[in-house]
N, C-alpha and C positions, 0 to 999 in steps of 0.2 A: 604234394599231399601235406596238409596241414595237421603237424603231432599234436596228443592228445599232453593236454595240459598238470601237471604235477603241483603240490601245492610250493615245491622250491622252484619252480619254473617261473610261478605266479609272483612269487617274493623276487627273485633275480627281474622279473618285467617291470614290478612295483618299484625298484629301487631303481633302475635304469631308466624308468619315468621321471623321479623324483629329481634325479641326476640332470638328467635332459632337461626339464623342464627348467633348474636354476641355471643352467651355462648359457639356456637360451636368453634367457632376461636380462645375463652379465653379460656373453660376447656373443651369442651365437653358436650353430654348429653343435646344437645337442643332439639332430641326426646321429653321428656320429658315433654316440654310446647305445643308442636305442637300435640302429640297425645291427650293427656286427653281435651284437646281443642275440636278437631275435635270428639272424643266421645260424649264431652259434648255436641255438637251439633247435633249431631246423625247419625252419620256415621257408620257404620261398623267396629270393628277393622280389620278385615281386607284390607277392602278398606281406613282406617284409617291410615295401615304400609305402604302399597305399593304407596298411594300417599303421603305421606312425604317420602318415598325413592328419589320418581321423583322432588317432588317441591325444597326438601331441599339438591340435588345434585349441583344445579348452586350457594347455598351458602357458600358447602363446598367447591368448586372451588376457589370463590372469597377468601375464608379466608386464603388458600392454597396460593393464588398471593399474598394475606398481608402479608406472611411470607418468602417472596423469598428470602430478602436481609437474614436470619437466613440459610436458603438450599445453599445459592451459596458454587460451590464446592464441595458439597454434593448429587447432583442429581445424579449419577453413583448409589450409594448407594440406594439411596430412591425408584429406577427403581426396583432393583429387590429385596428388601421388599416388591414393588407392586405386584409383580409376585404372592405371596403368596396370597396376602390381595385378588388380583382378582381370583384367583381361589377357595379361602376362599366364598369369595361371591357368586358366581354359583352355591356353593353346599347351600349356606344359602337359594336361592330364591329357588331351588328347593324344598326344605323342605314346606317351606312355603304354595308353589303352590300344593305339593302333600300331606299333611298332611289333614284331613276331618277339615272342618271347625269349629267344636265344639269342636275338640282337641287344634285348635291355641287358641280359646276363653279362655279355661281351663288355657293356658297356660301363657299366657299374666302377669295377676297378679302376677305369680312368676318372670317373666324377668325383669317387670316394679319396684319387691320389690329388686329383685338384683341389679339392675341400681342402687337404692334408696340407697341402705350397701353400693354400690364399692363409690359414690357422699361423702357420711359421711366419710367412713375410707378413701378416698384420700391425706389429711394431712398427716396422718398419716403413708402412704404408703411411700409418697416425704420425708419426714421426715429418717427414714428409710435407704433409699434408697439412700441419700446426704451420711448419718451415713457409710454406708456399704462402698461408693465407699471414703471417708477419711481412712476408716480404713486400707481396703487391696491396697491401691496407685497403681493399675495399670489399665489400660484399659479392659474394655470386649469386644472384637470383636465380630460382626456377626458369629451365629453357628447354627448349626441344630436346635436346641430347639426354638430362637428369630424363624425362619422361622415356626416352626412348633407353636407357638403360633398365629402366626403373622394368620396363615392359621386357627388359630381354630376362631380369633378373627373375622377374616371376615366371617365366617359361622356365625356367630351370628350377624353382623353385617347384613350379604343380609337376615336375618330372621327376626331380629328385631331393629333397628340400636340404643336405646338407651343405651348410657351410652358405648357405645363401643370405644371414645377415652380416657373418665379415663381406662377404659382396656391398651388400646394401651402403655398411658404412664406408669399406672405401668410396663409393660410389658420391655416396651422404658428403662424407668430408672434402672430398674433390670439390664437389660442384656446389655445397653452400655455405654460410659462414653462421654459424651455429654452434653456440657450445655443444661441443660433445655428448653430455648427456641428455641434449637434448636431441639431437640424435640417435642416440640410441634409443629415447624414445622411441622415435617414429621410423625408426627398425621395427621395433616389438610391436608395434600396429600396423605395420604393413604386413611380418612375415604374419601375424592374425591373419589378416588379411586373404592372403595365398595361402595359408597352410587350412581354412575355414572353407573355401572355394574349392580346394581339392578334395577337401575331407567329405565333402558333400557329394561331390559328383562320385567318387569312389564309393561311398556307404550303398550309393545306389546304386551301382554297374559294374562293380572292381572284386575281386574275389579278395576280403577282407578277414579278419580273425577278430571277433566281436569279444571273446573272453579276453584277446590281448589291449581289444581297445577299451576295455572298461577300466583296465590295468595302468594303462597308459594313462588314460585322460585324467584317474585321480590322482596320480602319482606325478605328473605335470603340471597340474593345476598347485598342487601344494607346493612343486618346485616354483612355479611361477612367481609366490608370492615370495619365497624365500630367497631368489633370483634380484628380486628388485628392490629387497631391503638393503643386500649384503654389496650390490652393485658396486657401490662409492666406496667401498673398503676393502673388499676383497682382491688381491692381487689377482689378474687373470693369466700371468704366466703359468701358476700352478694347473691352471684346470687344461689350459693351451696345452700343456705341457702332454696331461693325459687324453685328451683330445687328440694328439698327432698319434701317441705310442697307441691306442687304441683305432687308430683309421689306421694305422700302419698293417697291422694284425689283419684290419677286415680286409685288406686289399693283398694280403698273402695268401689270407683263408679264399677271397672268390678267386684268384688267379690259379689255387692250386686245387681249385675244387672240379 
């Protein structure tokens, strides 16, 4: 049963948008604050995913246009990594819609604690992953594998989209030689990408919360843009930081619910 809405309800969605919406354009994994929120409040997780799919899709857009000047020149490329990422998706929301409800619930605690490990070892990954591509000096071109990851990542992404751009950019920085910010670009246009495909098919077949997503989508969209100014200066430890203590919670709250 979907509660009825209070105007501080509405203020705690809006700012939990706003929030979401800037971690997504810096690291990703603004699920994260939007879900355990909207659980706290007593949503359904399921109607808890499918509307942060819909509300927090026009944020990933907006962080996607903060990052253009990083893509120019690059969109050939990023078009068909999308290819993957949307088709990735269709199978993720299928999952979702046809799995029994009490298996997604089951499920949740472990996706929300993997979100929480990929958040932690992310350093450590970049790190890595700088080390690797000084070492062997050449470029990694697009290959079967980036596509076929790309495609498992959106399956999880139209299931449950946290934490699915540190995915991306491990993923990103493995297999190609790109500065990073640019990079994160074409994170932010892919997770568009899957979070716009989801968002779609759920408005029309998903039991959604339309006063949550109206909440969501302004309150991400203005994150978005504020995501991809502060990007290059903002340290992401602090936000990493409450990103984990925050999935930490949401993953006590559904285990103990």
């Amino acid at each position: 049963m979907v509660p009825s809405m209070s105007w501080w309800h509405a203020l705690i969605i809006f700012v939990a948008g706003v929030w979401a919406g800037t971690i997504n354009a810096v690291v990703g994994s603004g699920t994260l604050v939007t879900f355990p929120v909207l659980v706290a409040l007593g949503y359904p997780p399921v109607t808890a995913t499918t509307s942060n799919a819909v509300g927090l899709a026009p944020g990933t857009i907006s962080g996607a246009y903060g990052y253009r000047a990083e893509l120019a020149g690059y969109w050939p490329q990023v078009v068909r990594f999308a290819i993957s990422s949307f088709f990735g998706a269709i199978g993720g929301t299928v999952l979702l819609l046809t799995l029994p409800r009490n298996a997604f619930e089951a499920i949740v605690p472990v996706l929300v604690g993997l979100a929480v490990v990929l958040v932690i070892v992310q350093p450590k990954v970049a790190k890595w992953v700088q080390g690797r591509r000084a070492a062997n000096g050449k470029e990694h071109t697009p290959g079967p594998l980036l596509f076929g990851l790309l495609f498992v990542i959106g399956i999880y992404g139209g299931y449950f989209t946290a934490a699915q751009g540190v995915m991306m950019m491990a993923v990103l920085g493995m297999l190609l030689s790109e500065p990073l910010q640019r990079l994160n670009g074409v994170k932010n246009a892919l997770s568009a990408v899957i979070n716009v495909v989801a968002g779609v098919i759920y408005a029309c077949i998903a039991p959604v919360s339309w006063p949550v997503i109206g909440l969501l989508a302004l309150g991400s969209t203005i994150g978005g843009q504020l995501g991809a100014k502060i990007g290059r200066k903002l340290p992401p430890a602090v936000l990493r930081g409450v990103i984990v203590v925050i999935g930490l919670a949401a993953v006590v709250q559904l285990v103990l619910k």
